[in-house]
C-alpha positions in Angstrom: 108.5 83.2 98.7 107.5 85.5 96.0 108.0 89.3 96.3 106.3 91.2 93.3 107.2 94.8 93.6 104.8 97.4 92.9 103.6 95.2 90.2 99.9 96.5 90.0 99.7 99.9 88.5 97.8 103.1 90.4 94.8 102.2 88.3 94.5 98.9 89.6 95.3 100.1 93.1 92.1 102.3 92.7 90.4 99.7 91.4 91.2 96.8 94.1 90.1 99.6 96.5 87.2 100.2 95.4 86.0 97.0 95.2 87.0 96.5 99.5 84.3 99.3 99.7 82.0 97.4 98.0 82.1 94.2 99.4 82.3 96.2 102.9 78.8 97.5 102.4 77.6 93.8 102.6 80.3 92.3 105.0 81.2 95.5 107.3 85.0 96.0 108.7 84.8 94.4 112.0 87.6 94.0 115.0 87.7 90.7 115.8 89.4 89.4 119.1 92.0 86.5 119.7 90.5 83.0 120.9 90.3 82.2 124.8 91.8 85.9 125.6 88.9 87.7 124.2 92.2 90.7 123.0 91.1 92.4 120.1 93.4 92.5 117.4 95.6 95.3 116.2 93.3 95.2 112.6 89.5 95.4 111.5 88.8 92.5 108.9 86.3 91.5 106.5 86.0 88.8 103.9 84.4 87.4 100.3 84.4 84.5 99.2 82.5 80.9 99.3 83.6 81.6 103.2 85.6 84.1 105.4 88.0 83.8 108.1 86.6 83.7 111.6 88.3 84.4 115.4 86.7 84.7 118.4 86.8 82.9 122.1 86.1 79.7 119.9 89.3 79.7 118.0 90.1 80.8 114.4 88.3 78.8 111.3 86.3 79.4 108.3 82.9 79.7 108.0 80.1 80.9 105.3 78.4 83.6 107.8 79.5 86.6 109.0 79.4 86.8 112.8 76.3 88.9 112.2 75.1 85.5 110.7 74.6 87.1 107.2 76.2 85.5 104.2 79.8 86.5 102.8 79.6 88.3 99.4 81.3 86.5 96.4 85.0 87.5 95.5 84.9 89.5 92.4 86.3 88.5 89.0 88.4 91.1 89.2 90.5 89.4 92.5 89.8 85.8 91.0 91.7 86.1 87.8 94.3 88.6 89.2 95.2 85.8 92.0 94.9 83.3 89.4 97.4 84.5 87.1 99.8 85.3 90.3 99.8 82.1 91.4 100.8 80.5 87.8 103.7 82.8 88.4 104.4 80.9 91.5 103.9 77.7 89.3 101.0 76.6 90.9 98.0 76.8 87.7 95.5 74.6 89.7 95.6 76.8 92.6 91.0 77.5 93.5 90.9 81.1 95.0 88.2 80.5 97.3 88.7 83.2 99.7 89.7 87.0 100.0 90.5 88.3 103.9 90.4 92.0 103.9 93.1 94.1 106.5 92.8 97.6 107.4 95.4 98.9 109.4 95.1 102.0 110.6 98.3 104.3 110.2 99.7 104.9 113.9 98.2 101.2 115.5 98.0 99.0 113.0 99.9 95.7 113.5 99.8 91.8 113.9 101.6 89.5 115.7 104.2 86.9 114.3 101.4 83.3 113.1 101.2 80.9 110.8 97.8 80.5 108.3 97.2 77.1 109.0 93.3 77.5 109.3 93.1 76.1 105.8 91.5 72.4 105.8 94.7 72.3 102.7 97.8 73.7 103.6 99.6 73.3 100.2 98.2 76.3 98.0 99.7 79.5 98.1 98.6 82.5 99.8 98.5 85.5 98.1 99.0 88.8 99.6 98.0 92.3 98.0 99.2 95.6 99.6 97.5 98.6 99.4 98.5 102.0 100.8 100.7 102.7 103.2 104.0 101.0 103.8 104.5 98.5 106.2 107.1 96.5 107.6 106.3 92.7 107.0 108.7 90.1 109.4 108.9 86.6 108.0 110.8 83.8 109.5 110.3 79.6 109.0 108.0 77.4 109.7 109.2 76.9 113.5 108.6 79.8 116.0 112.0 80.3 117.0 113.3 80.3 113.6 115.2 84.7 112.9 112.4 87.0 111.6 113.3 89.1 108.5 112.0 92.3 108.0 110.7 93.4 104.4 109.2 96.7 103.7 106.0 95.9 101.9 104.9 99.0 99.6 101.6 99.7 97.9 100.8 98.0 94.6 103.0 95.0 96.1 102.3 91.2 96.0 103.9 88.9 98.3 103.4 85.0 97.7 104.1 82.5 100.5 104.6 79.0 98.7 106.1 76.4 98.7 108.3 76.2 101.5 107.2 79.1 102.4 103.9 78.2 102.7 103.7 77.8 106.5 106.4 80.7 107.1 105.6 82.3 110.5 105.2 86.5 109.9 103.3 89.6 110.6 102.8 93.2 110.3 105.3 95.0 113.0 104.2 98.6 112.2 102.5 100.7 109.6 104.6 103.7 108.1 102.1 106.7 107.5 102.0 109.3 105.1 103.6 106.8 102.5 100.3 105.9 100.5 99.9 107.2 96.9 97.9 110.2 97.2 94.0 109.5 97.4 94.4 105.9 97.7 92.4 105.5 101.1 90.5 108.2 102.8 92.5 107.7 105.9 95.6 106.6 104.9 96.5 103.4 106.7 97.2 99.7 105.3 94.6 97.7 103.2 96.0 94.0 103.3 94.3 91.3 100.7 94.9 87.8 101.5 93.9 85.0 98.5 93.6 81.7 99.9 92.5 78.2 98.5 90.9 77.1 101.7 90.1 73.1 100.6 
């Protein structure tokens, strides 16, 4: 595991931002809800990318539409060459970014449970994970269930990289910790979460 502090500058932060707005205004922020249980998770998502991650009743996967059955937008440059060069740091230089899931957590409720990404038809790439504003504190443990959680405070302008053997690492989000965003970031403070994934 890879833990890039504060690596992007408030520029970029602004930036990366901004862009989550645009794609937003063709793949709106949705709550999507666990499968079989129908519970709605503790986040609203969105994605880019050639596809974006899905969960409903039918179980979790991939899929070009949106659940309104419109296409997902295409990840910018911007997050393809930034993941890019992250992941040569990680020394993977073939890793395909080939899609971008997009986390907002709202300040006093925002969470998710302890999982594992194994949606991904290849399980071997890293998955990149770009924090933006408020602080969180991020539990990662190993690949089995029962394996002891660890808790990390993840900060804004962070990267975190689970590769390697690290790849399959069960974590989560166990709270959000307001007021701790750089000032104007997001309009109503809270926790954007950007998660770079080669899917095949």
């Amino acid at each position: 595991m890879l833990h890039l502090k504060q690596i992007l500058t408030i520029e970029q932060q602004f930036r990366l931002v901004e862009l989550c707005r645009e794609i937003a205004t063709i793949a709106p922020f949705i709550t999507q809800v666990m499968p079989r249980s129908g519970q709605p998770l503790n986040c609203q998502q969105t994605s880019c990318g050639k596809v974006g991650w899905i969960t409903d009743i039918n179980g979790y996967r991939y899929d070009r539409l949106q659940p309104n059955k419109n296409p997902f937008p295409p990840m910018p440059d911007t997050l393809i060459d930034l993941a890019v060069k992250i992941a040569l740091r990680a020394g993977e230089p073939e890793y395909q970014p080939e899609t971008c899931l997009i986390n907002y957590y709202r300040p006093e409720t925002g969470k998710l449970g302890v999982h594992q990404d194994n949606s991904e038809s290849n399980l071997k790439p890293a998955i990149i994970s770009i924090s933006l504003g408020d602080d969180c504190e991020f539990v990662v443990g190993g690949t089995l269930r029962s394996d002891p959680l660890q808790s990390i405070t993840l900060r804004s302008g962070d990267i975190l990289v689970l590769h390697g053997e690290s790849r399959l690492a069960h974590h989560g989000v166990k709270r959000i910790i307001p007021n701790t965003a750089p000032t104007g970031l997001l309009k109503n403070n809270g926790r954007l979460n950007l998660t770079i994934r080669q899917v095949f």
